[in-house]
TILOBA-438588 format. One record per residue: residue in three letters; z, x, y of N, C-alpha, C in turn; residue number from 1. Coordinates in Angstrom, 3 decimals. Example, Ala and Ser with C-alpha at 12.3 -4.5 7.8 and 13.67 -1.06 7.14 Angstrom:
2
R, r, n_Z, n_X, n_Y, ca_Z, ca_X, ca_Y, c_Z, c_X, c_Y, k
R, Ala, 7.800, 13.190, -5.690, 7.800, 12.300, -4.500, 7.800, 13.200, -3.300, 1
R, Ser, 7.080, 12.850, -2.250, 7.140, 13.670, -1.060, 7.870, 12.900, 0.030, 2
***
This chain:
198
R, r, n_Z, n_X, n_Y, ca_Z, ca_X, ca_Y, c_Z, c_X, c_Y, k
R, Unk, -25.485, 36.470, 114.152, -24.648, 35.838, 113.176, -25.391, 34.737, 112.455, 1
R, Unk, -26.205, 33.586, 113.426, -27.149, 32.966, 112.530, -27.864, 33.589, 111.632, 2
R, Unk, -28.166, 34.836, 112.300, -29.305, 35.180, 111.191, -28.442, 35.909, 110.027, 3
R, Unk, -27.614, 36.144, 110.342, -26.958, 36.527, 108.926, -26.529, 35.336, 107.828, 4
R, Unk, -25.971, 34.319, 108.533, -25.465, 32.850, 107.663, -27.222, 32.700, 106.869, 5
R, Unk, -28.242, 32.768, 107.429, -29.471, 32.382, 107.158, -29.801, 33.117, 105.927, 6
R, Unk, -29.710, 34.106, 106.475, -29.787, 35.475, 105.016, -29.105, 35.377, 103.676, 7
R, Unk, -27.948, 34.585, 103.692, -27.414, 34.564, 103.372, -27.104, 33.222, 102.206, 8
R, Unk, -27.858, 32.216, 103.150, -28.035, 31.116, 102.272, -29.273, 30.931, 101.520, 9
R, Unk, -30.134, 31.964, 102.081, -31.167, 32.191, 100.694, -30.691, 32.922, 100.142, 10
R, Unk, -30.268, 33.634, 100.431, -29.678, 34.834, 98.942, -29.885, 33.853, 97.760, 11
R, Unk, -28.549, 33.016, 98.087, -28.211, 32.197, 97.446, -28.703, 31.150, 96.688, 12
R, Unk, -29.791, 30.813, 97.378, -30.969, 29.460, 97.325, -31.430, 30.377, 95.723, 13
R, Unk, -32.125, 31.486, 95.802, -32.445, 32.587, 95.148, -32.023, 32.872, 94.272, 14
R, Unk, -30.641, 32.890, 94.061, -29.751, 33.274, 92.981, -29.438, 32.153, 91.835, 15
R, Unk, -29.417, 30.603, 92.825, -29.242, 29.165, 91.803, -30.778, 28.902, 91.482, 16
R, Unk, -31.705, 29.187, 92.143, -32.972, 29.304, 91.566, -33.274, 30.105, 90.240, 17
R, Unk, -32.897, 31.165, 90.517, -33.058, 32.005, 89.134, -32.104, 31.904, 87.686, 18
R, Unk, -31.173, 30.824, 88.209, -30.193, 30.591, 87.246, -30.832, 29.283, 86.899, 19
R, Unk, -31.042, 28.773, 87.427, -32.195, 27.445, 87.219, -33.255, 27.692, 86.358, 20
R, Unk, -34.319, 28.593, 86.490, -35.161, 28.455, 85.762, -34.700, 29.491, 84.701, 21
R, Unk, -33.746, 29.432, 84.097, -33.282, 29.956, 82.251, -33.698, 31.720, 82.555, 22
R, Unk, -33.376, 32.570, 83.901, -33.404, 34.198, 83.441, -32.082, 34.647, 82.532, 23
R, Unk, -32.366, 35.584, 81.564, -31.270, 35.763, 80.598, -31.463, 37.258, 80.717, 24
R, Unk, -30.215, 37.606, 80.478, -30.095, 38.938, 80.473, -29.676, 39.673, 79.291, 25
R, Unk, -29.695, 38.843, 78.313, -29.556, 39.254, 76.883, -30.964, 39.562, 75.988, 26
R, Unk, -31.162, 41.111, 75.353, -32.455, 41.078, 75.134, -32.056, 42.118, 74.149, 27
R, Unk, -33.436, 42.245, 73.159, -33.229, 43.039, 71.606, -34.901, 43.354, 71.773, 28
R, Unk, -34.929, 44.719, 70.928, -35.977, 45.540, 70.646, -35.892, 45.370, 68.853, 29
R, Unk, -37.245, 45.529, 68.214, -37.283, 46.031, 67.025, -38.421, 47.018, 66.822, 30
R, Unk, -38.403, 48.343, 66.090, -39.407, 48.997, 66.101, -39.761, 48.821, 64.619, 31
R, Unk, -41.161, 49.838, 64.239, -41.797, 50.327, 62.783, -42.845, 51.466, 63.471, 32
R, Unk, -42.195, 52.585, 63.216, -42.632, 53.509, 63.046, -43.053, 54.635, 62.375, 33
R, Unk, -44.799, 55.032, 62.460, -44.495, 56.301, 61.038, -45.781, 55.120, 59.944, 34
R, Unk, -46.048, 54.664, 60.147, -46.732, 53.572, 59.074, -47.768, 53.818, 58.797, 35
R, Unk, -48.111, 54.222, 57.461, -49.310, 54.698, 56.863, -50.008, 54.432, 55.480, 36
R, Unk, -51.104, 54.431, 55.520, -51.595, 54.117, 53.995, -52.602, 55.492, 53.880, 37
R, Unk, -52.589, 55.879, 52.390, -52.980, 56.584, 52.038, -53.717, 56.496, 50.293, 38
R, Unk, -54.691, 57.597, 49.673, -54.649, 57.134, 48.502, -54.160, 58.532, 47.876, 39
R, Unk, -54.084, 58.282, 46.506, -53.693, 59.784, 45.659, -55.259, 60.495, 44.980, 40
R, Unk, -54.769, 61.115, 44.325, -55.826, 62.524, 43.752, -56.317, 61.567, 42.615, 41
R, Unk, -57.821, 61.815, 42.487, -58.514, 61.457, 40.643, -58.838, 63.001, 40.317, 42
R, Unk, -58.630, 63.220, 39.280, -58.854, 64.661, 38.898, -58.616, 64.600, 37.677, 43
R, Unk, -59.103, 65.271, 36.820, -59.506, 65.807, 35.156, -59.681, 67.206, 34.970, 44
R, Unk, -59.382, 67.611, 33.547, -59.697, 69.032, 33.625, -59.423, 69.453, 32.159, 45
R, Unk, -60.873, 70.188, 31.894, -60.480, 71.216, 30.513, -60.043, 72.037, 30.325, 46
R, Unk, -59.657, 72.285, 28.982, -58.988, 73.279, 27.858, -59.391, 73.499, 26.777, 47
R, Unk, -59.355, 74.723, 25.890, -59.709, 74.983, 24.850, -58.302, 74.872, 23.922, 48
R, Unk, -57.673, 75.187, 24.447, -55.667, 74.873, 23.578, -55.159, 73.839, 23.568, 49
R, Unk, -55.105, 73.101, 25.371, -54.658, 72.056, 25.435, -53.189, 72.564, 26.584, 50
R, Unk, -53.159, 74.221, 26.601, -52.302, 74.309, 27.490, -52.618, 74.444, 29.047, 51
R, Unk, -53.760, 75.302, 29.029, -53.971, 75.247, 31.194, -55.105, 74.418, 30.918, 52
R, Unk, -55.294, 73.716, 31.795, -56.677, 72.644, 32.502, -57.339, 73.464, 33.186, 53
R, Unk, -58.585, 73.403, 33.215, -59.392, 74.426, 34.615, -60.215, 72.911, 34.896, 54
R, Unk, -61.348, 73.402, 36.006, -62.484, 72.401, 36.541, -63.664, 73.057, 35.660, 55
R, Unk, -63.982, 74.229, 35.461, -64.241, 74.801, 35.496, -64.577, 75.920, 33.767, 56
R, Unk, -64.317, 75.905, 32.677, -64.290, 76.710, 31.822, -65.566, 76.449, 30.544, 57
R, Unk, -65.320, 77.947, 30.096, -66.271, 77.641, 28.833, -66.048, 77.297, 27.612, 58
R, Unk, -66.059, 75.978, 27.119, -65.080, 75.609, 25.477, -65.433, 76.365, 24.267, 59
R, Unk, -66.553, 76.847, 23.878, -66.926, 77.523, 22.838, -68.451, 78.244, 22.989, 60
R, Unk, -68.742, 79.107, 22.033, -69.568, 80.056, 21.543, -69.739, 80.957, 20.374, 61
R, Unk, -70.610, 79.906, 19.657, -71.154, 80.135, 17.799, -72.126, 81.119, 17.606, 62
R, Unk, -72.225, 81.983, 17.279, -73.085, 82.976, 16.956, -73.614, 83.112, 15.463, 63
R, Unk, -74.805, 83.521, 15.371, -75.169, 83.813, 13.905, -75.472, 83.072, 13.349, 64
R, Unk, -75.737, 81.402, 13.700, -75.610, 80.545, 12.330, -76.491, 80.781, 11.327, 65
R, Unk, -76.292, 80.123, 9.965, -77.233, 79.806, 9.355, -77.991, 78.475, 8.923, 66
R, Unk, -78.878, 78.395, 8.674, -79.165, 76.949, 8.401, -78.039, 76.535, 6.851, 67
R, Unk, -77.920, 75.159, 7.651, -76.683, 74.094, 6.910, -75.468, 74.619, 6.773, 68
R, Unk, -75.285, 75.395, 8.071, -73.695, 76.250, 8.302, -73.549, 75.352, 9.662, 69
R, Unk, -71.946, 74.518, 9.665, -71.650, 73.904, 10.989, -70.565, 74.573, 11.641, 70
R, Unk, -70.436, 74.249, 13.157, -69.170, 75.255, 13.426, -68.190, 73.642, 14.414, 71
R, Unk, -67.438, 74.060, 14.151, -66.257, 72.608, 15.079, -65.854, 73.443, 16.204, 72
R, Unk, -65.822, 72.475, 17.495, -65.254, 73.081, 18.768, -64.229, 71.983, 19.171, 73
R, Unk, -63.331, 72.109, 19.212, -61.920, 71.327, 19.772, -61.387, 72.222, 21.126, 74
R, Unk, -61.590, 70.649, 22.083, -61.002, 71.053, 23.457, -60.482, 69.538, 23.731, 75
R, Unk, -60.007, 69.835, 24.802, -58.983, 68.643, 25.702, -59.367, 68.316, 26.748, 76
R, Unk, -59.327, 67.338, 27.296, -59.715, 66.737, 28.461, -58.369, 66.306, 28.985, 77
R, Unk, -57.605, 66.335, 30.333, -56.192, 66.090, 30.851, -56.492, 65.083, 31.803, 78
R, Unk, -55.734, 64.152, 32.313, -55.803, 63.330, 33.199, -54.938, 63.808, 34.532, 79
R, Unk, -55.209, 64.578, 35.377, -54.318, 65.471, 36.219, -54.499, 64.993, 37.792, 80
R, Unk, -54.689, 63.804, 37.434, -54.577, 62.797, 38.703, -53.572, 62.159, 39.038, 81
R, Unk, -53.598, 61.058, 39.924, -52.343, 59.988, 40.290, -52.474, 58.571, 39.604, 82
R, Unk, -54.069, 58.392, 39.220, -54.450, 57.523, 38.213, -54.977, 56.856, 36.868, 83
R, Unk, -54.789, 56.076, 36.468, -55.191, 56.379, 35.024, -56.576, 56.116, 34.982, 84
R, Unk, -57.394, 56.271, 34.444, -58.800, 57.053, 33.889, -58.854, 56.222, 32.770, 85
R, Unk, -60.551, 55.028, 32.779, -60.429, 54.106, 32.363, -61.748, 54.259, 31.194, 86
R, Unk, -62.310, 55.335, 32.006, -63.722, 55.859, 31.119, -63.828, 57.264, 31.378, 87
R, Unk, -64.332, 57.788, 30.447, -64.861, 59.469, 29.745, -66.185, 59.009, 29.834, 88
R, Unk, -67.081, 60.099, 30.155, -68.594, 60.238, 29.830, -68.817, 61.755, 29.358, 89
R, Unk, -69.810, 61.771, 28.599, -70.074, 63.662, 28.391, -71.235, 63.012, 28.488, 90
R, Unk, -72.132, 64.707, 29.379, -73.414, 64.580, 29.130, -73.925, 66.095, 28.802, 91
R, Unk, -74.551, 66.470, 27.966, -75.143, 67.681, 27.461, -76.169, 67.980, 28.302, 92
R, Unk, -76.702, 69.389, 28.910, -77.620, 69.892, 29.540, -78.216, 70.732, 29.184, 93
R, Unk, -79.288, 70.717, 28.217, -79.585, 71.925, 26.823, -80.370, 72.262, 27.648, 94
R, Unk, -80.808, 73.978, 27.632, -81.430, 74.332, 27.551, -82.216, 75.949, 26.711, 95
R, Unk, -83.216, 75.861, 26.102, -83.589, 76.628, 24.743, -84.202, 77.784, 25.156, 96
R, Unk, -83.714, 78.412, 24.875, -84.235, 80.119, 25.330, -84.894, 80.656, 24.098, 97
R, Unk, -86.128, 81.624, 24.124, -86.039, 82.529, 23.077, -85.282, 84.241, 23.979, 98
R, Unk, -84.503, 84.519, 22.657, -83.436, 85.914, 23.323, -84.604, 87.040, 22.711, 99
R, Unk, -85.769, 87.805, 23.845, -86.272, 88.600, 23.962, -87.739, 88.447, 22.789, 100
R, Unk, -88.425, 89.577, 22.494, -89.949, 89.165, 21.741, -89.526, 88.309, 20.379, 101
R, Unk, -90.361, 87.811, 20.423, -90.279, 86.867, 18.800, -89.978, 87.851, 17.558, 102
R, Unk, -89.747, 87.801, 16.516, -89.675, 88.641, 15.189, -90.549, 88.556, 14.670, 103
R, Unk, -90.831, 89.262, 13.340, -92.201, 89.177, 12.760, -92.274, 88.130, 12.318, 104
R, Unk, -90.539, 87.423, 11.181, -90.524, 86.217, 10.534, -91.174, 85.156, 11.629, 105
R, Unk, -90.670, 85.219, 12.737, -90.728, 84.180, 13.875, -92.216, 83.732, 14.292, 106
R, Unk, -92.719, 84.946, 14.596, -94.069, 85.118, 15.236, -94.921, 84.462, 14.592, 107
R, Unk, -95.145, 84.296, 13.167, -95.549, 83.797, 12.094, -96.041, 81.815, 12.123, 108
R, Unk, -94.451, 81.501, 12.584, -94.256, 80.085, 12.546, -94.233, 79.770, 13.916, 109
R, Unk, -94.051, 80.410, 15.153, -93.360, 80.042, 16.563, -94.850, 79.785, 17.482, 110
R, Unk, -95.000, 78.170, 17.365, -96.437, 78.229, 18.761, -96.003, 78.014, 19.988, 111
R, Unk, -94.446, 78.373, 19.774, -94.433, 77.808, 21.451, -93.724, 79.788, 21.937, 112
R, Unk, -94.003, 80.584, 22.082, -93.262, 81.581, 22.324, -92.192, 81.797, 23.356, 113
R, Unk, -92.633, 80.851, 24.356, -91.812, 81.411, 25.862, -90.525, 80.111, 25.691, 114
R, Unk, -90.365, 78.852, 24.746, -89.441, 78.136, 24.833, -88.896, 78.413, 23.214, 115
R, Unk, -87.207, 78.265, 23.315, -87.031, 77.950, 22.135, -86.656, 76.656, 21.446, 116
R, Unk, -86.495, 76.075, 20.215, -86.756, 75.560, 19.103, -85.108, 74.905, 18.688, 117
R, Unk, -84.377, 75.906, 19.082, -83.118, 75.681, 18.190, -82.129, 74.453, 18.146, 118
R, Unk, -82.125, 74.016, 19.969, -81.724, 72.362, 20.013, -82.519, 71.543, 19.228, 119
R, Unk, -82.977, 71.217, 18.609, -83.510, 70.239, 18.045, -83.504, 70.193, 16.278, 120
R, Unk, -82.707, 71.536, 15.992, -82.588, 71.734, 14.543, -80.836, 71.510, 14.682, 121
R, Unk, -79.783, 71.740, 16.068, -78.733, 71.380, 15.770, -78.166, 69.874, 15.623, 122
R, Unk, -77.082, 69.539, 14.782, -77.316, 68.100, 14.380, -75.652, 67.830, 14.607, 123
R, Unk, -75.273, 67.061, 15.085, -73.885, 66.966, 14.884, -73.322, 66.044, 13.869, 124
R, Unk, -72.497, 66.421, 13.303, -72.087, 65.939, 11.666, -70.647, 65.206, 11.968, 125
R, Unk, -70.069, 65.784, 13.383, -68.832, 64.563, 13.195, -68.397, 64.703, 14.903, 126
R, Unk, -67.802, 63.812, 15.334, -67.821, 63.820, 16.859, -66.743, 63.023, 16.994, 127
R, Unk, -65.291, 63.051, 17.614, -64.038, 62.239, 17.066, -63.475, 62.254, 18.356, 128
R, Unk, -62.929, 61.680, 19.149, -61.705, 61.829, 20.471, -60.168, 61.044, 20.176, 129
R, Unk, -59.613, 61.864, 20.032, -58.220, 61.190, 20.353, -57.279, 60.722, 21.121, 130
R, Unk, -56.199, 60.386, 21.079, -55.445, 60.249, 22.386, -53.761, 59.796, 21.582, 131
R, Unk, -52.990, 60.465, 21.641, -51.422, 60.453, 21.208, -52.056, 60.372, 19.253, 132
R, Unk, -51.561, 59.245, 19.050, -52.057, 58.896, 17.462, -53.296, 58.043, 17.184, 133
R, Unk, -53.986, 57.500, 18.191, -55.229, 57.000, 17.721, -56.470, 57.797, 17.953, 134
R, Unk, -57.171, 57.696, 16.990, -58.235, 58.372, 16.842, -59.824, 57.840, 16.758, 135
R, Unk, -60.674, 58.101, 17.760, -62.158, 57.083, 17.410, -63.351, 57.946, 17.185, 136
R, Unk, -64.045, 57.673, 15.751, -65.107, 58.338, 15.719, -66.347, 57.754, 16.434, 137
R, Unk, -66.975, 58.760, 17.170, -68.158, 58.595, 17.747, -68.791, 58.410, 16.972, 138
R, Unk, -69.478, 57.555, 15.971, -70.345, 57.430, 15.693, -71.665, 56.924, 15.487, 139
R, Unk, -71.877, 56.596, 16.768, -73.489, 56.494, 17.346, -74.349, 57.953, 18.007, 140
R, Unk, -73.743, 59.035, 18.133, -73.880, 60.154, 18.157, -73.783, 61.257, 17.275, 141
R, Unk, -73.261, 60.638, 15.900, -73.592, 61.345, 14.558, -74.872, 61.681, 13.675, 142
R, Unk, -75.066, 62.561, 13.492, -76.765, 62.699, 12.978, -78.027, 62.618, 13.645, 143
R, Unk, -77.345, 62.287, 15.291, -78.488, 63.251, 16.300, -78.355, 64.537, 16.651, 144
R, Unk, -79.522, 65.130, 16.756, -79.615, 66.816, 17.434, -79.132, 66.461, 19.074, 145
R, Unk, -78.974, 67.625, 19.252, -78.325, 68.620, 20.721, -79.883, 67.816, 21.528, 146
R, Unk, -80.884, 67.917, 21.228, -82.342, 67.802, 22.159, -81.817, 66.264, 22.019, 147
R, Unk, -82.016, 65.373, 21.051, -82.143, 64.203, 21.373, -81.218, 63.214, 22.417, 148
R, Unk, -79.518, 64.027, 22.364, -78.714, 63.270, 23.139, -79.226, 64.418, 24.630, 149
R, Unk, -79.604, 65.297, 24.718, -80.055, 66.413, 25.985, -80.086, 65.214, 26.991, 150
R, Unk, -78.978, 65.484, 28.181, -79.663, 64.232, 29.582, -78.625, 63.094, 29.104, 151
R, Unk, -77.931, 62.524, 28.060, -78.096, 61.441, 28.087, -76.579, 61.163, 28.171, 152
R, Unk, -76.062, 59.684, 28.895, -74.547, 59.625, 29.238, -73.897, 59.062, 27.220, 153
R, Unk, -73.320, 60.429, 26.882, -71.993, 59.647, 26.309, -71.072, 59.195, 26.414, 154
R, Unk, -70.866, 58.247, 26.214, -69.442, 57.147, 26.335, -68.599, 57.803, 25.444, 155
R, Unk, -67.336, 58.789, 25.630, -66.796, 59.272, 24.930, -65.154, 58.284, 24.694, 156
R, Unk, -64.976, 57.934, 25.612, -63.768, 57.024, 26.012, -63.715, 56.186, 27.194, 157
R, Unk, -62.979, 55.289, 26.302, -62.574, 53.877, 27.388, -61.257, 53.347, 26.714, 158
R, Unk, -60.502, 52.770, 27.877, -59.324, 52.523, 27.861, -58.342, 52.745, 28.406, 159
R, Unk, -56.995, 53.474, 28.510, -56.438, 53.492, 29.641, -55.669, 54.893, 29.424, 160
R, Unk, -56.049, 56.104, 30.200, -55.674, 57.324, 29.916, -54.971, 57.455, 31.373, 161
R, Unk, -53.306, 57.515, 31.224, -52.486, 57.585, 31.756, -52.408, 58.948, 32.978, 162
R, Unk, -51.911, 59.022, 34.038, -51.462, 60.268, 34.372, -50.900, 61.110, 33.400, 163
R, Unk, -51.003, 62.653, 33.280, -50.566, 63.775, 32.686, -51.526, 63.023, 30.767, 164
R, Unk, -52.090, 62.185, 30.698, -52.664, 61.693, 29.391, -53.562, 63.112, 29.175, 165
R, Unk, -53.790, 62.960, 27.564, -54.198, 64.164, 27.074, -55.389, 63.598, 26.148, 166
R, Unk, -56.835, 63.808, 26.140, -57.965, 63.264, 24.792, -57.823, 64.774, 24.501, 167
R, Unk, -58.332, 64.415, 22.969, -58.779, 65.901, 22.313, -59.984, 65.240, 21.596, 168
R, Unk, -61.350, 66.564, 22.023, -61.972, 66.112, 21.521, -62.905, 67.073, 20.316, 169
R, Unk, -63.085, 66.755, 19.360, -63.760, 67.549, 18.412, -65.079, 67.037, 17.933, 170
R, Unk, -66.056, 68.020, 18.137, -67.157, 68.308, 17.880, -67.817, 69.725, 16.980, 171
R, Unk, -68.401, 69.031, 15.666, -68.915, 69.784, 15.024, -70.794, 69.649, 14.545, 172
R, Unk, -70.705, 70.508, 14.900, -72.487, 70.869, 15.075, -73.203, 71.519, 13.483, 173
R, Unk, -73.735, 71.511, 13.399, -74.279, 72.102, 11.794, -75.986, 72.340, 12.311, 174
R, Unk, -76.255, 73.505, 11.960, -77.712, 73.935, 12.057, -78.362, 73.179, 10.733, 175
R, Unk, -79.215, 72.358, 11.266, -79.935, 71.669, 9.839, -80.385, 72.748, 9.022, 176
R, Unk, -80.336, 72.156, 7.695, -80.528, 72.869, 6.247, -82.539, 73.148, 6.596, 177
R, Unk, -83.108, 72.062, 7.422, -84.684, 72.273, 7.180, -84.653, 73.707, 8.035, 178
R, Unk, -83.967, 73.770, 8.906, -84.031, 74.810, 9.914, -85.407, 75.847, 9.640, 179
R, Unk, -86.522, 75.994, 10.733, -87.129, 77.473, 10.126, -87.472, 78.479, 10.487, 180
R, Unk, -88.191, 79.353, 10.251, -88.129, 80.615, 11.369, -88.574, 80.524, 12.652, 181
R, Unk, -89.336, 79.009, 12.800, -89.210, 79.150, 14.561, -88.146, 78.735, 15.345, 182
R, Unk, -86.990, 78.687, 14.896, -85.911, 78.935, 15.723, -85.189, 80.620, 15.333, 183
R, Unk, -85.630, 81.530, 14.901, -84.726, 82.539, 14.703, -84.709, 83.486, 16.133, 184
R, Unk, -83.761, 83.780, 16.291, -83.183, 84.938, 17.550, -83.186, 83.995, 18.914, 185
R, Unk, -83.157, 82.590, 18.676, -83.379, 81.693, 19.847, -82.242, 81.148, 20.197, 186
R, Unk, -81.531, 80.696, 21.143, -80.653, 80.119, 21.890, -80.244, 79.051, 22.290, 187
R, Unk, -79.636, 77.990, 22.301, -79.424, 76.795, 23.137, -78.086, 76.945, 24.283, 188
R, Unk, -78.415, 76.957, 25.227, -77.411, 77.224, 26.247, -76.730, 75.517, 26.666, 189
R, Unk, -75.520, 75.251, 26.422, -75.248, 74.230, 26.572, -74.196, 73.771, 27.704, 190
R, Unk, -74.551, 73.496, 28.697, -73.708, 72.446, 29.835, -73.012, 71.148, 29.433, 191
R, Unk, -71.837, 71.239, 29.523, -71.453, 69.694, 29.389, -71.151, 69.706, 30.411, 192
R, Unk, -71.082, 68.320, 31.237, -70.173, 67.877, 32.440, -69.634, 66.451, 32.091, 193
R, Unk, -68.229, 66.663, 32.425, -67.557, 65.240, 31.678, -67.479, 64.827, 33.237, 194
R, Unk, -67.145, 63.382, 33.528, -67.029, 62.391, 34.470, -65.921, 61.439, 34.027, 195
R, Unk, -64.764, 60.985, 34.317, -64.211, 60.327, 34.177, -64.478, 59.050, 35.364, 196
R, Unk, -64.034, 58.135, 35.257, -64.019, 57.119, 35.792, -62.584, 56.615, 35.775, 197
R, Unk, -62.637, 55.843, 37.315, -61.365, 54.960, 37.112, -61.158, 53.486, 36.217, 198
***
């Protein structure tokens, strides 16, 4: 029986102890779950209409020219990202073929046989990008040939080209009037690769 009264008054000792030093039995949780950062898509893409975008396509192909005959190529550049696109670059990647033996006219004037001639007689006569209603002519790239800008970054646009934003850009080329038979039956195969920037 002592030892039970004993047991008993620690219980107790135990119980005003723990009420003593502030245990509470009132208590709250808060969670956050699921928490993530992420970024969105940069992406661009041509057209020759202005209706599908590819990564991927070929904007034009002039055949036949003659000297001081120009031909215009109008395509679009889309902003088909999550952000707006703060700079355009084009850069041209010429390269001059002759298409099979020289001609007689050719053979005549042509000392270089195995390269061709013809980038460097094309000249571009007007070079323009738009965007809704404003319009900017390139013109620090007017009245150079295809060879001279060959390699080199054009600054085609700057400013602020929105998601779903649309440039159109037109370029017209003209075979110079000096043009001479060492460019005839010859080729310029032309690469652009545009780069946008954020």
């Amino acid at each position: 029986m002592k030892r039970a009264i004993v047991v008993g008054v620690l219980g107790l000792l135990m119980f005003l102890a723990g009420v003593k030093f502030g245990v509470s039995y009132f208590s709250d949780v808060a969670r956050s779950e699921g928490n993530q950062l992420s970024t969105g898509d940069f992406d661009i893409g041509i057209s020759r209409d202005g209706e599908r975008f590819y990564d991927d396509y070929k904007l034009f192909s002039f055949d036949n020219l003659r000297p001081g005959e120009g031909r215009t190529a109008e395509f679009y550049i889309k902003n088909r990202g999550d952000y707006p696109v703060s700079s355009v670059v084009m850069v041209f990647n010429i390269t001059d073929i002759e298409n099979g033996a020289l001609s007689k006219a050719e053979a005549l004037v042509d000392k270089t046989p195995d390269t061709g001639e013809l980038s460097k007689y094309l000249i571009i006569t007007d070079f323009r990008v738009s965007q809704g209603g404003d319009e900017k002519v390139l013109s620090d790239y007017i009245g150079k040939s295809l060879r001279e800008l060959n390699m080199s970054e054009l600054q085609i646009f700057s400013g602020s080209l929105p998601k779903n934003g649309v440039l159109k850009v037109t370029l017209t080329v003209q075979l110079s009037p000096s043009a001479g038979n060492d460019c005839l039956t010859d080729t310029s195969k032309i690469n652009i690769m545009i780069t946008a920037r954020q």
